[in-house]
C-alpha positions as CSV (number, residue, x, y, z in Angstrom):
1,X,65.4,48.2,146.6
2,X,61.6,49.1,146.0
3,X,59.3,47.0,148.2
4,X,57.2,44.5,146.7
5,X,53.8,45.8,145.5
6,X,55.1,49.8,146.1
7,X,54.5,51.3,142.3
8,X,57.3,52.8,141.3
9,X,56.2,56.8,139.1
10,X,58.2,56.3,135.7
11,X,59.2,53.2,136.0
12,X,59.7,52.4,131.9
13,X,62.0,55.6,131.9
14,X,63.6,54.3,135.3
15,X,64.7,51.2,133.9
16,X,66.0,52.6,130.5
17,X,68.1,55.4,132.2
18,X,69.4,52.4,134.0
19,X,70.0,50.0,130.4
20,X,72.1,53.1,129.5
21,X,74.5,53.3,132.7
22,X,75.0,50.0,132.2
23,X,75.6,49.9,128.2
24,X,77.9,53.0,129.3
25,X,80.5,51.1,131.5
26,X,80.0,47.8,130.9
27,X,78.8,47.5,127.4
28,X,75.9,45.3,125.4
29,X,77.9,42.1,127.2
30,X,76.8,43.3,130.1
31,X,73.0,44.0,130.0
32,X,70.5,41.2,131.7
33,X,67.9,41.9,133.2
34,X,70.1,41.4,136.8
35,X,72.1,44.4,135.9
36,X,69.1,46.6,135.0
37,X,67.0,46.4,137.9
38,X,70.5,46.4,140.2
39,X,71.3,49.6,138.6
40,X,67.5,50.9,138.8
41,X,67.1,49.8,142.5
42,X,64.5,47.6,141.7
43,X,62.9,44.0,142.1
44,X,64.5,41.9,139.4
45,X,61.1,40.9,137.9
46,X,60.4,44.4,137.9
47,X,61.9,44.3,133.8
48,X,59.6,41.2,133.1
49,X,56.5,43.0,134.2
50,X,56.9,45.5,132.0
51,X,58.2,44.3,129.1
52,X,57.9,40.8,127.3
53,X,61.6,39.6,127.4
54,X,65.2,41.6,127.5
55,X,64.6,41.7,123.6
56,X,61.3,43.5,123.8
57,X,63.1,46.3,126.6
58,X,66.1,46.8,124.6
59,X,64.1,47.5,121.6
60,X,61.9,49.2,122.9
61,X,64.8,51.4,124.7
62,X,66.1,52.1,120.9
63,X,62.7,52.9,120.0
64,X,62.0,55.7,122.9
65,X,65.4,57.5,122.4
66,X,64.5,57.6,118.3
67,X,61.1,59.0,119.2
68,X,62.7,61.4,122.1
69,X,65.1,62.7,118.8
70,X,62.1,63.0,115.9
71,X,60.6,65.1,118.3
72,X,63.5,67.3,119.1
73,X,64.3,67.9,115.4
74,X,60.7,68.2,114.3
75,X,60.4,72.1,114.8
76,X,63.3,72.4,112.6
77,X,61.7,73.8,110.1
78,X,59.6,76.4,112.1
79,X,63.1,78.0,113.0
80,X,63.8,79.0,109.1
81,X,65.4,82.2,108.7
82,X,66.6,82.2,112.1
83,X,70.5,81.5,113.0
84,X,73.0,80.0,110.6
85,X,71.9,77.1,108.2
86,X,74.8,74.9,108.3
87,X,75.3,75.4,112.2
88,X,71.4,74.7,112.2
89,X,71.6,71.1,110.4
90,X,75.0,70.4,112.1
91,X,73.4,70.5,115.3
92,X,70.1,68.5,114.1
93,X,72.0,65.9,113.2
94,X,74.3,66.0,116.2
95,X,71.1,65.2,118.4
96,X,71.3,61.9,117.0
97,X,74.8,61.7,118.5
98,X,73.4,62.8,121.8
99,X,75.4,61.2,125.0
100,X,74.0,58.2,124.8
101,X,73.7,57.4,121.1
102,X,76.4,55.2,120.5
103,X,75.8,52.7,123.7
104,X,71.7,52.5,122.4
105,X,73.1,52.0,119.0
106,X,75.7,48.8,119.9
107,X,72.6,47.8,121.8
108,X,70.6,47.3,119.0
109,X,72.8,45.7,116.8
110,X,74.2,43.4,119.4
111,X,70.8,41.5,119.6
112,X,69.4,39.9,116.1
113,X,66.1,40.4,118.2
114,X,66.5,44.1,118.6
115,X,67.5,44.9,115.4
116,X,64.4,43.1,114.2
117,X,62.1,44.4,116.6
118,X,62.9,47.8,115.6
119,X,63.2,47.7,112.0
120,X,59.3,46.3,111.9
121,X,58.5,48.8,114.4
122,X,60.3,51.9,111.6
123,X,58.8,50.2,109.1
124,X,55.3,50.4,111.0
125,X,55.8,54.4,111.2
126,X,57.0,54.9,114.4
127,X,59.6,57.6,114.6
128,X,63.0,57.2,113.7
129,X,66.2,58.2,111.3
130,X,63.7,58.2,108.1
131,X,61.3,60.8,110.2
132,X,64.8,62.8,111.1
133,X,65.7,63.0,107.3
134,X,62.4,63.9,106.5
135,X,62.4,66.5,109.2
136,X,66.0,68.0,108.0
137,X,64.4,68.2,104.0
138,X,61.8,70.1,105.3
139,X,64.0,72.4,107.4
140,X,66.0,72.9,103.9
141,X,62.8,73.5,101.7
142,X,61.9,76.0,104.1
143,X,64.9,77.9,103.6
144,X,65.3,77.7,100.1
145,X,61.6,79.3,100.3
146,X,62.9,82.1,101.8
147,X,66.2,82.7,99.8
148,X,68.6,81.8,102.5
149,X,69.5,78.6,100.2
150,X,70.1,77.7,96.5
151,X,66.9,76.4,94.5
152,X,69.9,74.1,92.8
153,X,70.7,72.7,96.1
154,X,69.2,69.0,96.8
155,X,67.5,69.0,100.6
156,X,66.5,65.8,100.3
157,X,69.9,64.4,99.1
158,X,72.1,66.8,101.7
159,X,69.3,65.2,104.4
160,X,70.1,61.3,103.5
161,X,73.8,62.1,103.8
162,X,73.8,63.4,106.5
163,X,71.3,61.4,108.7
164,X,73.0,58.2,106.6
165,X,76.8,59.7,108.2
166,X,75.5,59.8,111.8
167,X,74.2,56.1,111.0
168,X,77.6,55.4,110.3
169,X,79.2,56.9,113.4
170,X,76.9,54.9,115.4
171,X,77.3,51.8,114.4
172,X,80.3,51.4,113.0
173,X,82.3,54.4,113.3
174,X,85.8,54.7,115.2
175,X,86.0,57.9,116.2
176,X,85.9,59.2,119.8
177,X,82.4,60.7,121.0
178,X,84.0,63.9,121.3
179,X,85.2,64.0,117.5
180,X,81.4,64.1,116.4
181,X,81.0,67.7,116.3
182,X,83.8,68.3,114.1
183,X,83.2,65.7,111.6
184,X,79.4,66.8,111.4
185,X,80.3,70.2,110.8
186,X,82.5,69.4,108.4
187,X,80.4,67.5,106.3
188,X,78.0,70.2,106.9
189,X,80.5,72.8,105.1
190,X,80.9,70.2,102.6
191,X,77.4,69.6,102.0
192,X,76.2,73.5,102.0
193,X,78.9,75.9,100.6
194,X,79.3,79.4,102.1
195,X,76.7,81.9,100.9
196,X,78.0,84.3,98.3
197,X,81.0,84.0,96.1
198,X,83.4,84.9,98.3
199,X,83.0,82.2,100.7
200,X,81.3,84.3,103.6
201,X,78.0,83.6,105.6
202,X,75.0,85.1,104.8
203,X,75.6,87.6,107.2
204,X,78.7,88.9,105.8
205,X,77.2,89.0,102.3
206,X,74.7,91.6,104.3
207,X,71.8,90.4,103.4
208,X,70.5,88.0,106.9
209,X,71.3,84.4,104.8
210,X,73.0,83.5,107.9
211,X,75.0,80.6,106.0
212,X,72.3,79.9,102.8
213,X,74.5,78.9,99.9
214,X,73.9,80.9,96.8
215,X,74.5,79.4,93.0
216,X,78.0,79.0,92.1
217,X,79.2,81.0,89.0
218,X,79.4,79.4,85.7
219,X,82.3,78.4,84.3
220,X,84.2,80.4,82.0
């Protein structure tokens, strides 16, 4: 335990890296403020002196891990022309599935407090799935820009579905963590067709799409 008075460096990220152990094995049922600050080696009004209630943590918990993904998918769309598009997105919207995803997510919705809290606090403009979505249509304008996807193709749509999916998997989805991937990149494929006629990548077409989609033929 940390002695009384002894400041403890970090102690915000301390405490949420604890929340999530906890969400981890024992699940929203088992976060108080007890089992935070015994899992952070803490006092157990550490929590209370940095936060207003268990609501107010938890919230803002959801709130820091949102912000922490915004900002990892927010160079997205300084990386167009470079690598694959649909392996691109599929992993942008796989950071929202990171390893701890799911447990913040059935945190959030397990509190009518949370959920509340962090709604007003998106609505407010801090970071969160809107600024993801927002960050993945810009990713997409940039490469239809530069040719490597269709002008027909509808960023902003492709964007909602796929940050609205991950939404789903979060809070309601069944499948096992380790299914994410594979569902993503399916809907990815889904989403944004193969470059070229013939189905390839934008590699194999030759000319360094790496995975654009091109217009499909018209129909005869």
């Amino acid at each position: 335990m940390s002695p009384r008075g002894v400041a403890i460096p970090d102690v915000r990220e301390r405490l949420f890296a604890a929340a999530e152990r906890v969400l981890s094995r024992e699940g929203p049922a088992g976060l108080t403020n007890r089992s935070v600050t015994e899992e952070a080696g803490c006092a157990k009004g550490l929590l209370y002196n940095h936060f207003a209630d268990l609501d107010d943590f938890v919230a803002q918990l959801v709130l820091d891990r949102f912000e922490r993904v915004a900002a990892e998918v927010a160079p997205l769309a300084d990386r167009a022309g470079q690598g694959e598009v649909r392996e691109n997105l599929a992993r942008a919207a796989l950071v929202l599935l990171g390893a701890d995803g799911p447990v913040v997510a059935a945190a959030a919705v397990s509190r009518s407090g949370v959920a509340d809290r962090v709604r007003r606090a998106w609505r407010d403009g801090a970071p969160g799935p809107g600024t993801v979505q927002d960050a993945l249509a810009g990713y997409l304008a940039a490469e239809q820009r530069l040719g490597r996807l269709s002008p027909a193709a509808d960023g902003p749509v492709i964007a909602l579905a796929l940050v609205g999916t991950v939404h789903h998997l979060l809070m309601h989805g069944h499948a096992e963590p380790a299914d994410h991937p594979s569902l993503i990149r399916r809907l990815v494929a889904a989403l944004v067709p193969p470059f070229g006629a013939g189905g390839g990548t934008g590699s194999e077409a030759g000319d360094g799409g790496g995975g654009g989609t091109a217009v499909p033929p018209a129909a005869e």
